[in-house]
N, C-alpha and C positions, 0 to 999 in steps of 0.2 A: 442539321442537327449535329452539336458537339460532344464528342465522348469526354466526361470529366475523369483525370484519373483520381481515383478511389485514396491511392497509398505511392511511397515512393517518390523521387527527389522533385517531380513534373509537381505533383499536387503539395509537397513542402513550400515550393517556389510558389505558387500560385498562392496560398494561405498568407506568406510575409508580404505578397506583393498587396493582398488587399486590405489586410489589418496594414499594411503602411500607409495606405491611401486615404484610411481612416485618422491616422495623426495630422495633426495642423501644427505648424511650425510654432504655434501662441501656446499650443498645449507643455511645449518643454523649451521653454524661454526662447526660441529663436524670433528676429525680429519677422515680419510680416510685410509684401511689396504691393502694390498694386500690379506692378505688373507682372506678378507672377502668377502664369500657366497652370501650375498644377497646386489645390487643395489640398493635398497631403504634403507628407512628405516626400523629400527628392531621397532617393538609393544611396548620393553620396552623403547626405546627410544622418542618415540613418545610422551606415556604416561608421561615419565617425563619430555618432555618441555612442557607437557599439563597440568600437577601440579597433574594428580589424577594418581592412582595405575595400574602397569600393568596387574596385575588382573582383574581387573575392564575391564581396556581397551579392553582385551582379551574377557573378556564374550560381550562387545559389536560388536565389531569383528566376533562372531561364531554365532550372530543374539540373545543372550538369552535377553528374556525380562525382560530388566533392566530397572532403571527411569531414565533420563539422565538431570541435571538441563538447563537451558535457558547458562545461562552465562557458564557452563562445555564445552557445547558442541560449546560456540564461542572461548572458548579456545582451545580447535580441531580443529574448522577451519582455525583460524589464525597459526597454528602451521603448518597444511597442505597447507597454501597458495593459500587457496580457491577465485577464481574470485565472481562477485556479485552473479552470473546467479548458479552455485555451493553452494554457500553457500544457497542460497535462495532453492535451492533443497534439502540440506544436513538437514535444518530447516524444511524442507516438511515430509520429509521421518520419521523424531524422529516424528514430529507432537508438536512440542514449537516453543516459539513463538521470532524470531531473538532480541535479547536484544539492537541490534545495528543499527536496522532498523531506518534510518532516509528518509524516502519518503517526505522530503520538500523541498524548491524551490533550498535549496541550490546544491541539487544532481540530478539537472533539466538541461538536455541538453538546453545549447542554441538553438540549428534546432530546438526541438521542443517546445522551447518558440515563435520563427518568423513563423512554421507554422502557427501559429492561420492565421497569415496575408493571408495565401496565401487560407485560404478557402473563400468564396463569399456568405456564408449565415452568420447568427450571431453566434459565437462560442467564447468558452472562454475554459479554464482548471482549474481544479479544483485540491485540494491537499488532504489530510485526512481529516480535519477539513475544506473541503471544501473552502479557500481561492481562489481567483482569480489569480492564477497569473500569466495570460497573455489571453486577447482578442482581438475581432479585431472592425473594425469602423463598420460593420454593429451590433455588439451587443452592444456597444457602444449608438448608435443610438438606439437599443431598448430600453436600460435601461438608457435613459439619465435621467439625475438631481443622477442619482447613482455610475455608469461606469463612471472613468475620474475623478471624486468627491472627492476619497477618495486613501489616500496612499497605503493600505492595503483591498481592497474590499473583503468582505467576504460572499457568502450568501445565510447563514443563518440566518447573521445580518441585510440583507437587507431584508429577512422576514419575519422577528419578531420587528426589532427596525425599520428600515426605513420608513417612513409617507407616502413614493412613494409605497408600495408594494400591500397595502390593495386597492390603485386603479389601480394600473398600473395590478395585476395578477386579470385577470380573476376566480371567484368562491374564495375568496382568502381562508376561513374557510377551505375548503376541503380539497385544493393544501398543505396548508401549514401543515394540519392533515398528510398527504401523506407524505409530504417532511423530519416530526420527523421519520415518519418509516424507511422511504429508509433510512436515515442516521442512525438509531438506527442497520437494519441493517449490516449496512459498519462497525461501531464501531466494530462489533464481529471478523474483520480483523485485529485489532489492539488493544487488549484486554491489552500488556504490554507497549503501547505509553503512556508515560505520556501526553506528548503535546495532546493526546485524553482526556486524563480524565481531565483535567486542562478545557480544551474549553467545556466539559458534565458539568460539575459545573458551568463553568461561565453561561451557556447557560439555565439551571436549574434555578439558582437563580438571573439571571436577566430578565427573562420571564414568566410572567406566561402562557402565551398558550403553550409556548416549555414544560415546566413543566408539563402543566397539559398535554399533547398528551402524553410527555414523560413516564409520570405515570402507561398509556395506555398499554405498552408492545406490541404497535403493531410493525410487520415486515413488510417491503415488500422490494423487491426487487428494485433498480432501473433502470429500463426498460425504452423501449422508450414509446411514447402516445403522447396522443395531448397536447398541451399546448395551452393558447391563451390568451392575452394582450387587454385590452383595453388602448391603447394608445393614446396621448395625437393630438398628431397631425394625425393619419393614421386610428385611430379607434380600430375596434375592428380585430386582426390579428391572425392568426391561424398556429402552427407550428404542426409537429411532433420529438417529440426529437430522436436523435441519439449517444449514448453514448458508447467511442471505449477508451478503457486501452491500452496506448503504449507497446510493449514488455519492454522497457529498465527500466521498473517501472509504474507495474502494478498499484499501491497504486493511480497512477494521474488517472484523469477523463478526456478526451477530450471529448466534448460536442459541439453538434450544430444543432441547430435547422430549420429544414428544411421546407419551408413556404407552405400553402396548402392553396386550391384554397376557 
């Protein structure tokens, strides 16, 4: 019986060695021998449509702990013809961070932009930088004069800049203290997005409460709890949130809030 390792450079090596096994020299124009031994491709081969040295490739290959850069090893993936859900693994296992990662609307399954519709409490999706994009008419209905308002609803902008937030959330000092965390922690997912660091600046220097909570270094995680609105026409209303990451892009947020008695 063989132990497989799990994670770490042994099982990194082990993953290129066999998705390379799976390329055939016909798959990325190279000619084809009869008397060639091996069905995939060969290491030095690989390596040179991948631009670095078969040396190198080799020692990653046998598991040794080498440093491997962001952009090296998406030239490996695209070389090996790595699907999302692969390469998002291949990323996991070096431990850097995909250079290519775009988790925005544009890489957003339609089904699960028209789910929102089909849930029955208030729900909405969120992106890295938390953008909306896509809810449904009971959330709509919660956050009205906000939801429906605006071309691009974003919010964190509706927490910090919108005039509705500081009456419409319940406790708003605290939620809002809470809300720099939870997101301060999510940023640590996307440490090489720019579109992250672009929206941390804007959000810095056009707020000072984001600023100053920001300053703070608080984490927490974002979990579900109670939320609760005083609303303009219903009152004062009480959710518990519910917050599910699709499989096909993790980076989105589905959210909805479930109403309590």
């Amino acid at each position: 019986m063989t132990s497989e390792a799990l994670s770490g450079p042994k099982a990194l090596g082990a993953f290129l060695r066999a998705h390379r096994e799976r390329i055939t020299p016909e798959m990325i124009g190279l000619p084809s021998s009869p008397r060639r031994r091996t069905s995939g491709l060969r290491r030095e081969e690989l390596a040179q449509i991948s631009g670095i040295s078969a040396t190198w490739y080799t020692w990653i290959e046998q598991g040794r702990e080498v440093s491997i850069s962001p952009h090296t090893l998406a030239r490996i993936a695209k070389a090996l013809r790595l699907g999302h859900a692969e390469r998002h693994y291949l990323f996991t296992l070096a431990r850097v961070a995909d250079p290519q990662q775009t988790p925005q609307q544009d890489g957003v399954n339609q089904l699960l932009l028209h789910s929102v519709n089909a849930v029955t409490v208030p729900c909405y999706l969120l992106d890295i930088t938390w953008n909306v994009l896509a809810w449904n008419a009971e959330a709509q209905t919660l956050f009205a004069g906000w939801l429906g308002q605006e071309n691009q609803p974003n919010l964190l902008h509706f927490m910090f800049f919108h005039p509705l937030a500081k009456t419409l959330v319940e406790d708003w000092p605290d939620r809002a203290r809470r809300v720099v965390a939870e997101f301060r922690a999510e940023t640590s997912h996307h440490q090489s997005s720019e579109t992250m660091r672009a929206f941390v600046r804007q959000m810095t220097h056009h707020s000072e409460d984001f600023n100053h909570w920001w300053q703070q270094h608080d984490v927490m995680a974002r979990a579900g709890g109670e939320r609760s609105f005083r609303h303009a026409d219903r009152g004062l209303v009480r959710y518990r949130q519910l917050t599910l990451h699709p499989a096909e892009n993790g980076a989105l947020k589905l959210v909805m809030l479930m109403p309590q008695p």
